[in-house]
C-alpha positions in Angstrom: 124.3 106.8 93.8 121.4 106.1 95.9 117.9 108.3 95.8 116.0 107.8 99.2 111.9 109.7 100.1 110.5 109.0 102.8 106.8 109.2 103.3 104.1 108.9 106.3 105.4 111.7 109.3 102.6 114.0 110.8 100.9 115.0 113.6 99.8 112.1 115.9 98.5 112.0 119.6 100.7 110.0 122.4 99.9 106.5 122.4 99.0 106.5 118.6 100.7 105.0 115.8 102.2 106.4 112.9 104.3 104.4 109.8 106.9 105.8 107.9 108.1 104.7 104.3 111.3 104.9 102.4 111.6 104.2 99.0 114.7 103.6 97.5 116.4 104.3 94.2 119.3 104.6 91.3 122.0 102.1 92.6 119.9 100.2 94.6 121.9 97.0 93.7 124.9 98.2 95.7 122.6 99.3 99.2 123.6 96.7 102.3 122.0 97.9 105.5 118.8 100.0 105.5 117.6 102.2 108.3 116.1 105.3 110.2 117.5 107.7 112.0 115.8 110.7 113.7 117.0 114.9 115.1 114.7 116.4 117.6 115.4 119.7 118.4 118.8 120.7 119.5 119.7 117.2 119.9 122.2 115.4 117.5 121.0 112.7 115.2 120.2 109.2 116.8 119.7 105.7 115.4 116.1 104.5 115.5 116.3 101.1 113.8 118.5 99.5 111.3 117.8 96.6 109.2 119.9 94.0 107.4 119.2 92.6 103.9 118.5 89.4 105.1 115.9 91.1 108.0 118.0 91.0 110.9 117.1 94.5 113.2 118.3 96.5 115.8 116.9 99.5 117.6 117.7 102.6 119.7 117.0 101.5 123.2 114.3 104.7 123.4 111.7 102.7 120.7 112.8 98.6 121.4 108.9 96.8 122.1 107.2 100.0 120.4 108.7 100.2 116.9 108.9 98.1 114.5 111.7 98.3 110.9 110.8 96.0 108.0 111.9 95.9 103.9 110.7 95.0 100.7 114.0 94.1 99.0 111.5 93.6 95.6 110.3 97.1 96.3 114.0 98.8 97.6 111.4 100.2 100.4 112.2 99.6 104.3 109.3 100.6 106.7 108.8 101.8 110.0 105.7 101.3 112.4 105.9 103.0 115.1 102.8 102.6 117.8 102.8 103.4 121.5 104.1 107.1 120.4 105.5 109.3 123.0 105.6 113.3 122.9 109.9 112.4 123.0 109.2 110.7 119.7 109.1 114.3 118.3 111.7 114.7 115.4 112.3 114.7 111.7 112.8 111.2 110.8 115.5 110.4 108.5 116.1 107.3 106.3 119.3 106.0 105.5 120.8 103.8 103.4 124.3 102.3 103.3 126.5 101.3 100.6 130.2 102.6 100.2 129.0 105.5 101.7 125.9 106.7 103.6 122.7 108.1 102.0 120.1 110.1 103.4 116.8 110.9 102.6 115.3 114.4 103.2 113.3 113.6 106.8 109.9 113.6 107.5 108.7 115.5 110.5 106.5 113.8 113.3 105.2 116.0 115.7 103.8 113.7 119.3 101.3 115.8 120.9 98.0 116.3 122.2 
C-alpha cells in the first residue's frame, strides 16, 4: 500500500506560479507511473501530467508549455510547477500514483484569482 501528501496549493494571482509536491510512501518499491490529476467544481477529475520512472511526461492539453511534472525516485516525491496560471486552473489537485492499483493522495486546493 502506497501513502501519498501532497503539499504547495494556495491562493495565487493569474499569470503567477505555484509548485505542488507529492511525497510518496509504504510500498514505494512497487509504484510505476506517478502523476497529478485535478476536480474543479462540478467537473469530473482530469489528468494534469503523468510521469514515467524513467522521466518520460505527458500532459492534459489545458497546461502543455505552462506546467511542468518532475520526480525524485531517491525521494519517492514527483513535483509539479505550474507558472503562467490561469483562473481555469482553479481545482483541488490530486496526486496519484500507480502500481496494481491507483493511489491517491488527499488534494490540495489552488484557488487562480485576482
Amino acid at each position: 500500500q502506497v501513502q501519498l501528501v501532497e503539499s504547495g496549493g494556495g491562493l495565487v494571482q493569474p499569470g503567477g506560479s505555484l509548485r505542488l509536491s507529492c511525497g510518496a510512501s509504504g510500498s514505494t518499491f512497487s509504484i510505476n507511473y506517478m502523476g497529478w490529476y485535478r476536480q474543479a467544481p462540478g467537473k469530473e477529475r482530469e489528468l494534469v501530467a503523468v510521469i514515467t520512472p524513467g522521466g518520460s511526461t505527458s500532459y492534459g492539453d489545458s497546461v502543455k508549455g505552462r506546467f511542468t511534472i518532475s520526480r525524485d525516485n531517491a525521494k519517492n516525491t514527483v513535483y509539479l510547477q505550474m507558472n503562467s496560471m490561469k483562473p481555469e486552473d482553479t481545482a483541488v489537485y490530486y496526486c496519484n500514483a500507480r502500481t496494481t492499483r491507483d493511489n491517491w493522495g488527499q488534494g490540495t486546493l489552488v484557488t487562480v484569482s485576482e
